[in-house]
C-alpha positions as CSV (number, residue, x, y, z in Angstrom):
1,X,116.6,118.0,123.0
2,X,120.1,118.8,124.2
3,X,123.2,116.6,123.3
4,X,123.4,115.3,127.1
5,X,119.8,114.0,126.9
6,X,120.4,112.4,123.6
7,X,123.2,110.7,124.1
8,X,122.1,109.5,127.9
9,X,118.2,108.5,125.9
10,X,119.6,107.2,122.3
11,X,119.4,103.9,121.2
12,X,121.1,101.9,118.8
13,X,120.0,98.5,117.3
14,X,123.5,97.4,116.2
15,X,125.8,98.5,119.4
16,X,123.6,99.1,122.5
17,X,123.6,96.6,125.1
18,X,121.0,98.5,127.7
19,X,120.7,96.4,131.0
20,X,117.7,98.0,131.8
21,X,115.6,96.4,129.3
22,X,113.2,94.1,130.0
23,X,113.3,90.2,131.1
24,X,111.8,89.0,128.1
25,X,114.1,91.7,125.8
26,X,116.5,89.3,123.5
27,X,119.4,91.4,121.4
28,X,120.7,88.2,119.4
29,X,123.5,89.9,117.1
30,X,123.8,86.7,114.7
31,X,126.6,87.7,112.5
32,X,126.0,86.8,108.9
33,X,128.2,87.8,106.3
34,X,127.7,87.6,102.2
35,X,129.9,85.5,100.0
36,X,132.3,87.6,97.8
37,X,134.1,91.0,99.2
38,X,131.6,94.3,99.9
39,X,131.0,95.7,97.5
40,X,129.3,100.0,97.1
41,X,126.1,98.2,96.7
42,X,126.2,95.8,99.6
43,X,124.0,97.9,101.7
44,X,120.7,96.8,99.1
45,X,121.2,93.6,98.5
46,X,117.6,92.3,97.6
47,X,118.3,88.7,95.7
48,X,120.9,85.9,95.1
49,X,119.0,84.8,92.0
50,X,119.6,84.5,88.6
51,X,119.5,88.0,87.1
52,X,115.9,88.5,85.3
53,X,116.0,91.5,83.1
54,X,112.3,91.4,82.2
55,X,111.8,90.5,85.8
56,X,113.2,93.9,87.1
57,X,112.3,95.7,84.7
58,X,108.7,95.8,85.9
59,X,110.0,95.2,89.2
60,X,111.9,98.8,88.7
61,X,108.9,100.7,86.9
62,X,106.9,99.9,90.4
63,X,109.5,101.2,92.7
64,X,110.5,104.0,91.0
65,X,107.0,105.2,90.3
66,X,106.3,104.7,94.3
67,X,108.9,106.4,95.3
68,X,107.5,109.3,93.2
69,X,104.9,109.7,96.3
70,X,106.3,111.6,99.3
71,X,105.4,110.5,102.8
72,X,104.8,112.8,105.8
73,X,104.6,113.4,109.3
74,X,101.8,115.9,109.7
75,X,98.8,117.3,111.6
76,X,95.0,116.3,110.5
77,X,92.2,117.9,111.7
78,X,88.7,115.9,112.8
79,X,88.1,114.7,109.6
80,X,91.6,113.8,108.7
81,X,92.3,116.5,106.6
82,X,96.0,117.8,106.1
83,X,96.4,120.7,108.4
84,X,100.6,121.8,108.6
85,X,103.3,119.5,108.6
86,X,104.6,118.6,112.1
87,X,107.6,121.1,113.3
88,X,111.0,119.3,114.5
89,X,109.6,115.9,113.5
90,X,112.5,112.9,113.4
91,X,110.2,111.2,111.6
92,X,109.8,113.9,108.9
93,X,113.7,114.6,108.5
94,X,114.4,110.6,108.6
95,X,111.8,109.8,105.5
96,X,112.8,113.3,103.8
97,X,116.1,114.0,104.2
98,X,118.0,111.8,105.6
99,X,117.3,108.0,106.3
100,X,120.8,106.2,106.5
101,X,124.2,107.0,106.0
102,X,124.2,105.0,102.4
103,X,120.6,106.1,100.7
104,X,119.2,109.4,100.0
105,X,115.5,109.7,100.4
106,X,114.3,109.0,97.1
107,X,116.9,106.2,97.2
108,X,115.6,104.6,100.3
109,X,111.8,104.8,99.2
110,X,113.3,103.0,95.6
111,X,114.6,100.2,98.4
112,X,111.3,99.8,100.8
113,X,109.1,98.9,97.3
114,X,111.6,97.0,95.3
115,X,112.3,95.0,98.5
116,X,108.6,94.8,99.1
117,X,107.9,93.6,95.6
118,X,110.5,91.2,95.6
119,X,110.1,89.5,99.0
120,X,106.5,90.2,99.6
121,X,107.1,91.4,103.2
122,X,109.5,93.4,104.6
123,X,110.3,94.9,107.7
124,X,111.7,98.5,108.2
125,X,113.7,98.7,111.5
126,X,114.3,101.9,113.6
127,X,118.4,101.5,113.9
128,X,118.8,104.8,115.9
129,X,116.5,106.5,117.9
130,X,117.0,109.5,120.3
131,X,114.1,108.0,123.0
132,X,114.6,104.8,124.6
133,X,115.0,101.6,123.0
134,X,111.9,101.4,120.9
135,X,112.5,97.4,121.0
136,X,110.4,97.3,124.1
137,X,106.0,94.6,124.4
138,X,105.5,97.7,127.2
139,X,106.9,100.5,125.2
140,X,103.7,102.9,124.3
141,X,105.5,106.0,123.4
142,X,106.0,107.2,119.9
143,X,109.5,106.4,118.1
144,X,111.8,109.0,117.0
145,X,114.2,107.1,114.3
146,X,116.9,108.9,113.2
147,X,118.2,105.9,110.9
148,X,115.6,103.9,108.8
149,X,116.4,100.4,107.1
150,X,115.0,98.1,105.1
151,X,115.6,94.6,105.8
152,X,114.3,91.2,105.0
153,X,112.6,88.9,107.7
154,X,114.1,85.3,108.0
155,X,112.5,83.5,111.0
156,X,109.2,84.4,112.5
157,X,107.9,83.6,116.6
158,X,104.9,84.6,117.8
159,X,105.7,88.0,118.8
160,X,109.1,89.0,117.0
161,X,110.9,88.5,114.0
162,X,114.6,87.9,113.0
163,X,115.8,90.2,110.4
164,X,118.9,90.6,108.1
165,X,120.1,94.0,108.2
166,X,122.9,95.7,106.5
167,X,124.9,97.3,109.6
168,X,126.9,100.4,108.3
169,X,129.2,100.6,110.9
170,X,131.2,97.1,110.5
171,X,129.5,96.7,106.6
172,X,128.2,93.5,107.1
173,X,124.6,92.2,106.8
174,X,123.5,90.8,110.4
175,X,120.5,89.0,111.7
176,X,119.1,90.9,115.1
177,X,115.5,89.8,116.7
178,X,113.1,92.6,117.1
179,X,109.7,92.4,118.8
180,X,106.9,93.0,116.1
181,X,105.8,96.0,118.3
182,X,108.9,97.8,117.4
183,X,109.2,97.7,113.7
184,X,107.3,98.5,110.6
185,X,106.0,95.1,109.4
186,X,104.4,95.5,105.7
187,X,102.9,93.0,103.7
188,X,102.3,94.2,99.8
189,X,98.7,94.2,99.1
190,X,99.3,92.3,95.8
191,X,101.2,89.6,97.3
192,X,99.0,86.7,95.8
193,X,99.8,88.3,92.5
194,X,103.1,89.0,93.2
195,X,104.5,86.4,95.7
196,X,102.9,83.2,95.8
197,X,104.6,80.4,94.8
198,X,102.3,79.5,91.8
199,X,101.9,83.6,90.7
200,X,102.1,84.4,87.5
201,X,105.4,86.4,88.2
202,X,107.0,83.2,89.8
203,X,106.4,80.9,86.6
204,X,107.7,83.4,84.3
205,X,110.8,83.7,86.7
206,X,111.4,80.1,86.5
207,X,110.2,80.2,82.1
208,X,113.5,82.7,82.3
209,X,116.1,80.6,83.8
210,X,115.0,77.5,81.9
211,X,115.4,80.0,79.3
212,X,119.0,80.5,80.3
213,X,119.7,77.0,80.7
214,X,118.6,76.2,77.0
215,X,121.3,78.6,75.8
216,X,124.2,78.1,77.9
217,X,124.3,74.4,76.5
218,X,123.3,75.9,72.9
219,X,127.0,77.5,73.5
220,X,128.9,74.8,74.6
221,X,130.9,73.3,72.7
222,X,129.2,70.1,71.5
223,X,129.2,68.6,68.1
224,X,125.6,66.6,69.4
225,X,126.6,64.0,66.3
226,X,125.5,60.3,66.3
227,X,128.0,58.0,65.3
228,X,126.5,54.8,63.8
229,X,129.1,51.6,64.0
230,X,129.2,48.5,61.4
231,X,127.8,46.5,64.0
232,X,125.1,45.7,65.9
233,X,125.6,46.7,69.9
234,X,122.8,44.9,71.5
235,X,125.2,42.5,73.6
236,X,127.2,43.9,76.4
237,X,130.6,43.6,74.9
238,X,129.4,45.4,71.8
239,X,128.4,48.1,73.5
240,X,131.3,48.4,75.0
241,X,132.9,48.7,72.2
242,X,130.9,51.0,70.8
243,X,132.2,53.1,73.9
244,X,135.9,52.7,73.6
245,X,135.3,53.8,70.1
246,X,133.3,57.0,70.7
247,X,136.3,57.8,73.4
248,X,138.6,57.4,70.9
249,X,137.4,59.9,68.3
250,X,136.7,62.7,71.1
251,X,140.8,62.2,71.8
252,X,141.8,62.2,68.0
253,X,139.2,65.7,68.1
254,X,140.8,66.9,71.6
255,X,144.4,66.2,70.4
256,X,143.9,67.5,67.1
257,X,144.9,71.7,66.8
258,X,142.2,71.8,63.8
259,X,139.8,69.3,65.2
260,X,140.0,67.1,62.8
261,X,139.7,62.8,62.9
262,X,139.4,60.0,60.7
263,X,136.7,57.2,61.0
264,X,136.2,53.9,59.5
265,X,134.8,53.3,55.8
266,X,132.0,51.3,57.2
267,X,131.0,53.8,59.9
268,X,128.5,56.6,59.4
269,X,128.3,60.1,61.7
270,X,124.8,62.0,61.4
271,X,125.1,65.6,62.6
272,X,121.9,67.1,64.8
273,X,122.1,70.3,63.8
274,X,118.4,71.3,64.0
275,X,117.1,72.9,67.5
276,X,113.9,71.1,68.6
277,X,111.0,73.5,69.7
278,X,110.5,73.4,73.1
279,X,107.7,76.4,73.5
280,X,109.8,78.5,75.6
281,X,109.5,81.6,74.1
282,X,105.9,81.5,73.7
283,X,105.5,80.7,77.4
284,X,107.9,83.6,77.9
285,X,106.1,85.8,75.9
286,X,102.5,84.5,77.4
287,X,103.4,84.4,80.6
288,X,104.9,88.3,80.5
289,X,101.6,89.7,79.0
290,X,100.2,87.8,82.2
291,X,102.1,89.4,84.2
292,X,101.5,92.7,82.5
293,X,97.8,92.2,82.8
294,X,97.9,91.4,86.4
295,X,99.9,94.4,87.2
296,X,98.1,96.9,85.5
297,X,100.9,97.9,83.5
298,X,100.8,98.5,79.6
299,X,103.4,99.0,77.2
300,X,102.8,102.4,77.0
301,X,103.3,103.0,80.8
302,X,106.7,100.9,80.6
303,X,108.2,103.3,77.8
304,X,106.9,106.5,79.3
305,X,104.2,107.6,76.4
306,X,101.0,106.5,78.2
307,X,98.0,109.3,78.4
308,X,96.9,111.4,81.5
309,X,94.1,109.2,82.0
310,X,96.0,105.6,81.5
311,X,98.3,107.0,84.7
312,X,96.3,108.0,86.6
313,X,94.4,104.5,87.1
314,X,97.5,103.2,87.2
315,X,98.9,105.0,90.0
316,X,95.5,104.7,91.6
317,X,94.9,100.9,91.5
318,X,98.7,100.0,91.7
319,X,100.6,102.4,93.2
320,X,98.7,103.9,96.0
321,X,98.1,101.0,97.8
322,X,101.4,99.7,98.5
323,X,102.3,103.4,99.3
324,X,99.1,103.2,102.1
325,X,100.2,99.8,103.6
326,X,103.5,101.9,104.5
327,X,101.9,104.9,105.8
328,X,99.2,102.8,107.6
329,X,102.0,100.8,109.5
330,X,103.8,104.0,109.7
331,X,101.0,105.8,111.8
332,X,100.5,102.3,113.7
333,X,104.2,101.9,115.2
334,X,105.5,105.1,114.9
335,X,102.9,107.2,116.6
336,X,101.4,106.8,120.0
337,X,97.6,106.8,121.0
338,X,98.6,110.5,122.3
339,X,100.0,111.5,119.5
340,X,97.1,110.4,117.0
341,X,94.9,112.1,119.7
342,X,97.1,115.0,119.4
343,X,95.8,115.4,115.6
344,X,98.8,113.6,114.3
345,X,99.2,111.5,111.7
346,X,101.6,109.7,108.5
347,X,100.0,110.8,105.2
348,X,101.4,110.5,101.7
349,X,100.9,113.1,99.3
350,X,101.2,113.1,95.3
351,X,102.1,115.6,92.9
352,X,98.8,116.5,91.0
353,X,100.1,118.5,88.5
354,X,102.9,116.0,87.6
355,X,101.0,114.3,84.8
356,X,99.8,117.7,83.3
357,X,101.8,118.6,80.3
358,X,103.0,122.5,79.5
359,X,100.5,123.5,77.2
360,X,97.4,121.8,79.6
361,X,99.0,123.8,82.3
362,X,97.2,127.6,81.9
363,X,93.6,125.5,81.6
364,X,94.5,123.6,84.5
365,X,95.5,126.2,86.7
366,X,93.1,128.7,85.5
367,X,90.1,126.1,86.6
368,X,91.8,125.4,90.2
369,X,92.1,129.3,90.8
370,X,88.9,130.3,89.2
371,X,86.6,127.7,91.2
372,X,88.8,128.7,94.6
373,X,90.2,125.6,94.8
374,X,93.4,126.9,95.3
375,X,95.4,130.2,95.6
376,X,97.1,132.3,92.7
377,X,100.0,131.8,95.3
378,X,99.7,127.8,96.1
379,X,99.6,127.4,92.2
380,X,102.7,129.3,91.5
381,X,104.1,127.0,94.6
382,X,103.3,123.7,93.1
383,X,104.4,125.0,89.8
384,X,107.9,125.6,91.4
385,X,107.8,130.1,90.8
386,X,107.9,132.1,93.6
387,X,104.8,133.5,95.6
388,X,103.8,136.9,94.5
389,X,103.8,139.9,97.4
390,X,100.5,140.9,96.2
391,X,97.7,140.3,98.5
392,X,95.0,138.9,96.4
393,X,97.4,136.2,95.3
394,X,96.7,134.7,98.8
395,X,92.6,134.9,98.6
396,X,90.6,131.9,97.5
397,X,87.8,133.7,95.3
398,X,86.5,133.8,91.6
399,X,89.0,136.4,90.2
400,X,86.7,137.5,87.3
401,X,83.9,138.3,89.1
402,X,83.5,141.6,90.8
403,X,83.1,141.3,94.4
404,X,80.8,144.0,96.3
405,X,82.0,147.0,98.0
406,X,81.2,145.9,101.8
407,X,82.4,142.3,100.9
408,X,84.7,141.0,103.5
409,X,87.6,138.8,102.1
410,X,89.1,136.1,103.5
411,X,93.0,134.5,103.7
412,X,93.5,130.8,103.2
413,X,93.8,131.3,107.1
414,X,90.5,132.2,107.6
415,X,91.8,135.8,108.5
416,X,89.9,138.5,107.2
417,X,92.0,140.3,104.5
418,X,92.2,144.5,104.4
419,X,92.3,146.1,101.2
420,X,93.1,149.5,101.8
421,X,90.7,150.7,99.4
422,X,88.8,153.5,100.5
423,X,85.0,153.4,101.3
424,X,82.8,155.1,99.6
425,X,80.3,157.4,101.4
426,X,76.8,156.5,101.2
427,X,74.2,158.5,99.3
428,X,71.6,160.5,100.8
């Protein structure tokens, strides 16, 4: 597209003001600005709670290992099969190399699923496309972004959504309506265990900060002494007594540069300096495992030194299906009914070999190569070497077994390959 067309055609969520949109089209630029200056990190601000290490920490392991998994814009044949990636696409060079001006690609994928585990449901908004405004009930046309963000959604209508966005250009989070038609909506698919108000996750959360509680009054600085007087204090002016004495001693203490004060012969202090057991470390440490359980996460996966095998179901059962409710919305909002009819489509894609350690690695690829699962050339690929020149490298066949003379091969093309070996002359 030339630069006339994209300027005249662009669209931008944060500064376009297009008169030509439709009667029913709302741009609501609420301006809503954090407490505190802006700091590098304001553009993926997820949470105003209380900081949960063990919280994140799983929180983290997720997104990281989600973003692990790339996501592209390809072609499929009939049976939805990956063909070639899609030349030129937006799409492809938004989600791989460059969504915003803040976040990288790995970075922005980290975002989408932290903000996904954290909220439950997020919306990704197209900021800038080169089309027309994508914001549009009659719009059927696929969207180009060229700027991806992740933002959280704060009121709900029937058929849009207000969400708070982090707008680069004035570095302030704002609140702009979008119709539900124009955005990625994704819910996580573990949102009962993740997200409900009674989950396992949110108890823990709230075991934590009365956790914090306990020991910022453990460090205060209280005495937590009981003072017993000469008297008895069951009449109102006794007890007031009892009070103008108490206020006394914390002056003499306040006053005092060592702390020190006198009391009467007759009066008695008791200190309480034994902690009463409140359970709150067991319910931490119950309510964690829980969590742990419910995840599908062991301690082995958490410190890195879980098998082949463990991972695998993990990434199978955990992983993949947040990773599909993106690409599913993905192919939903982003391509067309022509498009999809066109043979494209939004698949994700993970490294196979990225579990397999260096000294499984021969086996592996001998077994791939040797069943013509893959080329000689494909596997050199994935292991990150360069393709060899030779020919045969590119041929899916059984490499130690002899083929016949008048054997035709065959490319991963489905192009007949020529040897150059000479034929042999029949015998008479």
């Amino acid at each position: 597209m030339k630069i006339q067309e994209r300027v005249k055609n662009g669209w931008n969520a944060f500064m376009n003001k297009d008169p030509t949109l439709p009667p029913r089209q709302e741009q609501i630029f609420e301006s809503f600005i954090y407490e505190g200056s802006i700091s590098s990190n304001s553009a993926v601000i997820r949470t105003k709670s209380r900081d949960q290490s063990l919280v994140d920490a799983i929180n983290n392991c997720l997104a990281l290992d989600a973003s692990s998994i790339d996501i592209q814009h390809c072609f499929v044949d009939e049976d939805d099969r990956f063909i070639d990636m899609v030349p030129d696409s937006e799409i492809n060079e938004t989600l791989r190399v460059s969504p915003n001006l803040d976040q990288a690609p790995r970075q922005f994928r980290i975002d989408l699923y932290s903000s996904l585990i954290e909220w439950g449901i997020i919306a990704i908004c197209p900021i800038k496309t080169i089309d027309r405004t994508p914001n549009d009930p009659e719009n059927e046309s696929s969207v180009r972004p060229t700027n991806l963000r992740v933002g959280k959604i704060v009121q709900w209508k029937p058929d849009k959504v207000k969400v708070d966005l982090y707008n680069e250009w004035t570095g302030n989070h704002e609140q702009l309506w979008y119709y539900k038609n124009a955005i990625l909506v994704v819910t996580n698919p573990f949102y009962d265990i993740m997200n409900r108000p009674n989950a396992a996750i949110q108890r823990l959360k709230a075991k934590l900060s009365l956790s914090d509680i306990i020991d910022n009054r453990s460090k205060s600085n209280k005495f937590d002494i009981i003072v017993q007087m000469p008297y008895g204090i069951k009449t109102e002016g006794k007890k007031k007594l009892a009070e103008d004495r108490i206020k006394r001693l914390e002056k003499q203490l306040e006053k005092s540069s060592y702390g020190i004060g006198y009391i009467d012969a007759t009066e008695k202090v008791t200190q309480l300096n034994r902690s009463l057991d409140n359970n709150i470390q067991a319910a931490i440490e119950y309510y964690y495992n829980l969590v742990l359980s419910q995840y599908g996460l062991t301690p082995e996966i958490l410190n890195g030194t879980a098998d082949e095998k463990v991972m695998n179901n993990y990434y199978t059962r955990r992983i993949e299906p947040m990773v599909h409710a993106v690409c599913e919305e993905m192919k939903r909002k982003f391509l067309s009914k022509t498009a999809r009819s066109q043979g494209q489509s939004i698949k994700y894609y993970r490294d196979p070999f990225a579990l397999v350690s260096p000294s499984e690695l021969p086996d592996t690829v001998d077994k791939f190569t040797r069943n013509a699962v893959v080329t000689t050339n494909e596997m050199r690929q994935a292991i990150g070497m360069r393709p060899s020149l030779d020919p045969d490298a590119d041929v899916l066949r059984n490499k130690n077994i002899s083929e016949a003379s008048d054997q035709v091969r065959y490319d991963i093309n489905g192009n007949p390959i020529d040897s150059g070996a000479p034929q042999e002359e029949p015998i008479e």
